[in-house]
LUMTORRO-110572 format. One record per residue (C-alpha): x, y, z; residue number from 0. Coordinates in nm, 2 decimals. Example, Ala and Ser with C-alpha at 12.3 -4.5 7.8 and 13.67 -1.06 7.14 Angstrom:
<pt <1.23, -0.45, 0.78>, 0>;
<pt <1.37, -0.11, 0.71>, 1>;
This chain:
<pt <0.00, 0.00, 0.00>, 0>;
<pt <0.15, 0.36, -0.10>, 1>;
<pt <0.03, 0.67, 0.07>, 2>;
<pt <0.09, 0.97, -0.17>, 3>;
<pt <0.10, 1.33, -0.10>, 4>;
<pt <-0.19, 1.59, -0.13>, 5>;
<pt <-0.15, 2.00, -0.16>, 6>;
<pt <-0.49, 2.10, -0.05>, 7>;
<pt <-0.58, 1.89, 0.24>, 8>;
<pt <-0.49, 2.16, 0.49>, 9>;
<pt <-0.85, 2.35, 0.54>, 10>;
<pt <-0.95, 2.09, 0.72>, 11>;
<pt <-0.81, 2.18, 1.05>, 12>;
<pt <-1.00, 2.40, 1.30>, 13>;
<pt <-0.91, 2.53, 1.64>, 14>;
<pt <-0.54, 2.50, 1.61>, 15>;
<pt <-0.37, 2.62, 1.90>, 16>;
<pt <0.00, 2.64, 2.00>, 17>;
<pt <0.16, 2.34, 2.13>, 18>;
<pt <0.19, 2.29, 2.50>, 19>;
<pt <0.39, 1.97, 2.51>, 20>;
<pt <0.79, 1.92, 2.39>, 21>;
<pt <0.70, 1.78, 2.05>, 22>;
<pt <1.01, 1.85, 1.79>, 23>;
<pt <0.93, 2.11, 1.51>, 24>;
<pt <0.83, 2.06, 1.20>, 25>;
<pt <1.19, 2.08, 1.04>, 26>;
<pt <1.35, 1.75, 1.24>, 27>;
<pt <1.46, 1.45, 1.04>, 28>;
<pt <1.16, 1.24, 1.15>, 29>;
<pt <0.97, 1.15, 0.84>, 30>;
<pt <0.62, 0.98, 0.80>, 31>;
<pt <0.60, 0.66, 0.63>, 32>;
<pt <0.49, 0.59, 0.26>, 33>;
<pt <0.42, 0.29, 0.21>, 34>;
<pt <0.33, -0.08, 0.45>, 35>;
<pt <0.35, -0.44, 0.35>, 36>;
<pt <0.20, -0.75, 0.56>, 37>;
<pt <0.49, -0.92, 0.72>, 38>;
<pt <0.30, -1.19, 0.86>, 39>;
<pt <-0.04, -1.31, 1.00>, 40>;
<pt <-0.16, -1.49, 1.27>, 41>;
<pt <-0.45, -1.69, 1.26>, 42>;
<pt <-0.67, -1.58, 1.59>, 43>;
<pt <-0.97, -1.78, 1.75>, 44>;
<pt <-1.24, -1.47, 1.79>, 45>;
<pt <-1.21, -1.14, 1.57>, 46>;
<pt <-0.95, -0.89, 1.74>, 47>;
<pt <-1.10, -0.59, 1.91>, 48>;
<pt <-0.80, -0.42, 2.10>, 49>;
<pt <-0.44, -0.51, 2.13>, 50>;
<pt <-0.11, -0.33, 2.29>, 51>;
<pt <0.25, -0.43, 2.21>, 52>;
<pt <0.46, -0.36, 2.51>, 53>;
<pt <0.84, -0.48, 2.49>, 54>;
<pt <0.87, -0.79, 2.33>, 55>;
<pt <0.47, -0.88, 2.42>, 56>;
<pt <0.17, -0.85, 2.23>, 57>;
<pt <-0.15, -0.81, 2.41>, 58>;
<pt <-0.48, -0.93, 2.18>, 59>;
<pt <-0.78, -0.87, 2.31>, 60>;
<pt <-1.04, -1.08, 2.15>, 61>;
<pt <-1.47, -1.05, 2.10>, 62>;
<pt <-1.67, -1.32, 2.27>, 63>;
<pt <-1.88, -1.52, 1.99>, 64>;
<pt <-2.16, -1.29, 2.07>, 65>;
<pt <-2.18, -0.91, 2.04>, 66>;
<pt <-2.35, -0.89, 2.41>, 67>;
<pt <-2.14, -1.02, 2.72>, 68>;
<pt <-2.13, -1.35, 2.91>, 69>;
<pt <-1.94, -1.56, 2.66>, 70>;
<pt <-1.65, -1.70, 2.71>, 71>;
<pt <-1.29, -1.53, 2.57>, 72>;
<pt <-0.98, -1.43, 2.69>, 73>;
<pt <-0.66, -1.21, 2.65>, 74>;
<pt <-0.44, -1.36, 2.43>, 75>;
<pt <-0.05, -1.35, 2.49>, 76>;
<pt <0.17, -1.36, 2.17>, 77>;
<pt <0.52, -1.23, 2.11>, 78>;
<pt <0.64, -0.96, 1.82>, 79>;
<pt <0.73, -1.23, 1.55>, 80>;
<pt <0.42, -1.40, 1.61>, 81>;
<pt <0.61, -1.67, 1.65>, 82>;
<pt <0.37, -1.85, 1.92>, 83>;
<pt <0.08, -1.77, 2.12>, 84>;
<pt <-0.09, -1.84, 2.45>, 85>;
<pt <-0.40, -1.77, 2.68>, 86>;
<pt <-0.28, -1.47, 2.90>, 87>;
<pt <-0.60, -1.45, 3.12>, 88>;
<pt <-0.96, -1.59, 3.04>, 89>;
<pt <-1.26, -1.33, 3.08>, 90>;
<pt <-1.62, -1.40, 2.95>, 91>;
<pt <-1.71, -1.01, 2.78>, 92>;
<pt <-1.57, -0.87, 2.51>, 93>;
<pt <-1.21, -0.69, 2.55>, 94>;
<pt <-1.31, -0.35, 2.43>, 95>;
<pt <-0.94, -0.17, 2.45>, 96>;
<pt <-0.62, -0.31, 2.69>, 97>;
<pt <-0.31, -0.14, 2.73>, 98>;
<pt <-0.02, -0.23, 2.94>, 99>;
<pt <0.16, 0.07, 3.15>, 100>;
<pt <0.48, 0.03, 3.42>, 101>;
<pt <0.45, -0.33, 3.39>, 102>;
<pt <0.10, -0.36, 3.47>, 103>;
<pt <-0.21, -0.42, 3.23>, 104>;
<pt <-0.51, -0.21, 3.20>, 105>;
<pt <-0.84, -0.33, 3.07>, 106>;
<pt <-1.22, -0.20, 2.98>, 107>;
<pt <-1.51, -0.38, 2.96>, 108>;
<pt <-1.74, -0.23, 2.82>, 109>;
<pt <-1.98, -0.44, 2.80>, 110>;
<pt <-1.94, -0.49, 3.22>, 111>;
<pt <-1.88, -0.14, 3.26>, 112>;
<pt <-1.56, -0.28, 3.40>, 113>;
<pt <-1.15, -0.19, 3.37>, 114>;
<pt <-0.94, -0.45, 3.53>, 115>;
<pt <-0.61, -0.39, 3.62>, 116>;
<pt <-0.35, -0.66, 3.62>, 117>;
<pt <0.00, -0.82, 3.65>, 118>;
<pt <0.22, -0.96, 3.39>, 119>;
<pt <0.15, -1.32, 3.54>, 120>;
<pt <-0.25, -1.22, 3.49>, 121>;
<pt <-0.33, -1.16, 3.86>, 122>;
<pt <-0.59, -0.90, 3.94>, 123>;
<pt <-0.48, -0.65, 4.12>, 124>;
<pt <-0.74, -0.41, 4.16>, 125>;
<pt <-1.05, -0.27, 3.95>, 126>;
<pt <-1.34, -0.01, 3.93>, 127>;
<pt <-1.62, 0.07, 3.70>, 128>;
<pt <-1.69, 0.31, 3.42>, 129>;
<pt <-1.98, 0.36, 3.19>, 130>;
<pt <-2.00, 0.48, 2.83>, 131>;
<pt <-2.25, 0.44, 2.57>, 132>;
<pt <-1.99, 0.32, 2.28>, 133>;
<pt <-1.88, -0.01, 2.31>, 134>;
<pt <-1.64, -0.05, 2.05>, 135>;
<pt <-1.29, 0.00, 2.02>, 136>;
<pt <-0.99, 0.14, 2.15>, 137>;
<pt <-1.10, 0.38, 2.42>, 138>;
<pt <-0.88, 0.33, 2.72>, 139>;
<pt <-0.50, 0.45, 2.71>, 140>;
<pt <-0.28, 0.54, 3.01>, 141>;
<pt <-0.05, 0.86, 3.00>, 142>;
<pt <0.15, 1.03, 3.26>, 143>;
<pt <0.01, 0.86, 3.54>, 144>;
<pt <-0.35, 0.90, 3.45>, 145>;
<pt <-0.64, 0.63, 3.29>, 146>;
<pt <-0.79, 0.79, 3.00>, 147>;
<pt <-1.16, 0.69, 2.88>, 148>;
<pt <-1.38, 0.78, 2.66>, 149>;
<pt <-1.74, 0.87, 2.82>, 150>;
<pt <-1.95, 0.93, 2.54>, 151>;
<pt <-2.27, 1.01, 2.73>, 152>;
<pt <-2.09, 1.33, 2.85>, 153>;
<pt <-1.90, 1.37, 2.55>, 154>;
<pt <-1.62, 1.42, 2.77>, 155>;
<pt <-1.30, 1.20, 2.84>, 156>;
<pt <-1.27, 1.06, 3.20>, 157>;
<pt <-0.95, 1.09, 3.37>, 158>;
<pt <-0.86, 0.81, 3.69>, 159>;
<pt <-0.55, 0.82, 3.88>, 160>;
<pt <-0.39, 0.46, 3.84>, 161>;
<pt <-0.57, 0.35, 4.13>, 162>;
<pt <-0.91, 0.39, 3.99>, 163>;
<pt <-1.01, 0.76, 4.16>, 164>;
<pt <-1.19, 0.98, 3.92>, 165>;
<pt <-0.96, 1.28, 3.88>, 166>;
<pt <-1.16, 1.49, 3.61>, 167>;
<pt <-1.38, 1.50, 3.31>, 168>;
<pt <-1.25, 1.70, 2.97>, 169>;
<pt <-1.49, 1.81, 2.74>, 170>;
<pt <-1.38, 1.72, 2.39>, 171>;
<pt <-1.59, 1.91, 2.10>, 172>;
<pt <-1.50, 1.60, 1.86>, 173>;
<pt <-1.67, 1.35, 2.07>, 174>;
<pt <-2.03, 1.24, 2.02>, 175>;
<pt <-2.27, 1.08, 2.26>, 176>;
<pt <-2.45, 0.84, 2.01>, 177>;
<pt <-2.46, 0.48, 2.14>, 178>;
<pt <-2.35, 0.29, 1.81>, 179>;
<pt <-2.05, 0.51, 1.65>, 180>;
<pt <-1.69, 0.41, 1.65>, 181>;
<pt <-1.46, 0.60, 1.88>, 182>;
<pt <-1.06, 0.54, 1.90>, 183>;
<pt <-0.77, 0.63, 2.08>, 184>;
<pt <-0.43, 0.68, 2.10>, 185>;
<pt <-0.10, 0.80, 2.30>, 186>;
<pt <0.07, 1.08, 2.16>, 187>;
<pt <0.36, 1.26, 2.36>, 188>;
<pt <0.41, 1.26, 2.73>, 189>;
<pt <0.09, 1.38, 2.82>, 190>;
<pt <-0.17, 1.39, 2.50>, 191>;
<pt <-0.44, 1.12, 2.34>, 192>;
<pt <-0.53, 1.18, 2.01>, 193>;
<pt <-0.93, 1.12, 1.98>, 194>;
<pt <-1.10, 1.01, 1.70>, 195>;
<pt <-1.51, 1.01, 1.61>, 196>;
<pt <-1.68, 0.81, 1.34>, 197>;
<pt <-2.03, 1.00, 1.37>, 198>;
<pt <-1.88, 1.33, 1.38>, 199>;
<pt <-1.56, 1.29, 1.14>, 200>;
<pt <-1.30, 1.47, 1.39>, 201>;
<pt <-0.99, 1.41, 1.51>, 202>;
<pt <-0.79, 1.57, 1.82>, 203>;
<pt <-0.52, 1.61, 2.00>, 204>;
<pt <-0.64, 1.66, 2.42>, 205>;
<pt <-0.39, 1.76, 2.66>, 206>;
<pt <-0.47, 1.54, 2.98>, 207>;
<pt <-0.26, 1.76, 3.24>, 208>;
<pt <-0.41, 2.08, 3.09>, 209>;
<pt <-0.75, 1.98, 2.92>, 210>;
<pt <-0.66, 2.19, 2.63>, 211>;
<pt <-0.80, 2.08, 2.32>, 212>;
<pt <-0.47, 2.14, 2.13>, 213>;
<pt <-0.63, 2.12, 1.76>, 214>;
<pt <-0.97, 1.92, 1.58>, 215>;
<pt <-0.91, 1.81, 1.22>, 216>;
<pt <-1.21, 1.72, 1.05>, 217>;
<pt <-1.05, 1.61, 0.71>, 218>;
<pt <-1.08, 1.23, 0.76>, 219>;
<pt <-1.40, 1.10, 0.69>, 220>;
<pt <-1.58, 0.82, 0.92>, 221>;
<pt <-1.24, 0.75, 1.10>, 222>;
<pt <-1.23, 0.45, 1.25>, 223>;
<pt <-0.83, 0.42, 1.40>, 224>;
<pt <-0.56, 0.62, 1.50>, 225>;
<pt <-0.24, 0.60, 1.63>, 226>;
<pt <0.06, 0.81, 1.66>, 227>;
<pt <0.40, 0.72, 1.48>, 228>;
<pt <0.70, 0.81, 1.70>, 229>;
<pt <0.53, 1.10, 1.87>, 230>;
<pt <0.51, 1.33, 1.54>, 231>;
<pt <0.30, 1.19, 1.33>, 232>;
<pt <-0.08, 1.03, 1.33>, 233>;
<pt <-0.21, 0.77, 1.14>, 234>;
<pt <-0.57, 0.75, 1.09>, 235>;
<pt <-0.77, 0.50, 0.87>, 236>;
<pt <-1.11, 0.57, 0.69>, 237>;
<pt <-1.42, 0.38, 0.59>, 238>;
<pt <-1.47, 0.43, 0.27>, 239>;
<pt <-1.46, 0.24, -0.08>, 240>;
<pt <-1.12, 0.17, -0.04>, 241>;
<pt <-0.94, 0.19, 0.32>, 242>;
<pt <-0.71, 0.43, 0.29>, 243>;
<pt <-0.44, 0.55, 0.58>, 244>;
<pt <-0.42, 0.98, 0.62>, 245>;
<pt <-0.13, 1.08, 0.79>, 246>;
<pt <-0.14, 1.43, 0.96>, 247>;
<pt <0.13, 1.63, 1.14>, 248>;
<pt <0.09, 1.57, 1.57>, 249>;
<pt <0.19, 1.89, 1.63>, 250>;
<pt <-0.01, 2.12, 1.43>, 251>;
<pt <-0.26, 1.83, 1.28>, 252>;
<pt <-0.22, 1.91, 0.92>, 253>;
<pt <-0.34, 1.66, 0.67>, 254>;
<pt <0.04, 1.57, 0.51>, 255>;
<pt <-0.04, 1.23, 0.33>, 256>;
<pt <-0.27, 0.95, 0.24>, 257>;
């Protein structure tokens, strides 16, 4: 798959403010990529919904054989060649986003209305609950210090210390409190998510310490991923005929390729 460049992609953006964070400028040497090729697959029991890579671990987590909860999955455990694979915990709802953080791995069910924290062995150390409307997708991350979640109802991100006490809500303009549209998230920086929002087409960058909204880009059409390439760039795929992958600039959110 190639991405090519576009000239006239950059009206898209709204509400660009400065940067609050230490991204690098524009003119570094860290360039986006152009192009991707499968390396190799891995044949999976249930249909992926979420998965983290963290050091030389992959964490899948996988949909029950239903859409509703109370059937039996579990997290899978695989390494980065994909070389083997193993049960890492069994749960019975589906795994709606799982990311591991200082050796410890955090999980939301949605379905439950549920995050479980555990251990690298799969012990459970500790858990709480949190509500939102949309039950699909990546929605949890964890970034300096703080659980990040999506709330859709309040179109507003949640913010937990890592011990499960509600810290804060941030309103996010980009976020839309319909039941049944597709919401993502992602890291970006030291203390940033980038946000994404099928029904309403945007994209942002949030500053958790701050609750700045640090720019929207509504360019990308029904986005249904995102993540962010070495801290300056975002990838963001579409629905549309053909899948295509946008790439736009972290730091100012400029459409650059696709």
């Amino acid at each position: 798959m190639s991405l090519s460049a576009t000239a006239n992609d950059q009206h898209a953006i709204s509400n660009i403010r400065p940067p609050t964070e230490n991204i690098r400028p524009p003119t570094d040497n860290i360039r986006p990529p152009t192009s991707m090729s499968l390396i190799k697959s891995l044949k999976l029991p249930s249909w992926p919904l979420s998965l983290h890579s963290y050091g030389s671990k992959v964490f899948v987590g996988l949909a029950t054989d239903e859409d509703d909860a109370g059937q039996n999955t579990h997290i899978l455990l695989t390494n980065k060649s994909l070389s083997n694979k193993q049960t890492f915990v069994n749960v019975n709802s589906n795994v709606t986003s799982i990311q591991a953080y200082n050796d410890e791995l955090y999980v939301w069910f949605a379905h439950e209305d549920l995050i479980n924290v555990y251990d690298l062995t799969g012990k459970l150390l500790r858990s709480w609950k949190h509500s939102c409307l949309s039950k699909y997708y990546n929605k949890l991350r964890v970034v300096s210090e703080k659980v990040v979640v999506s709330s859709a109802q309040d179109e507003a991100l949640t913010v937990y210390n890592l011990q499960g006490q509600l810290l804060k809500q941030i309103k996010c303009p980009g976020i839309c409190g319909n039941c049944c549209d597709y919401k993502a998230m992602a890291v970006c920086g030291d203390a940033s998510v980038i946000v994404s929002d099928a029904n309403t087409s945007t994209i942002s960058r949030v500053n958790i310490d701050s609750g700045e909204v640090m720019w929207t880009s509504k360019h990308v059409k029904v986005p249904q991923g995102v993540v962010c390439y070495k801290n300056r760039y975002v990838l963001a795929t579409d629905r549309n005929i053909v899948t295509r992958i946008w790439i736009l600039d972290a730091h100012t959110g400029m459409i650059m390729l696709y």
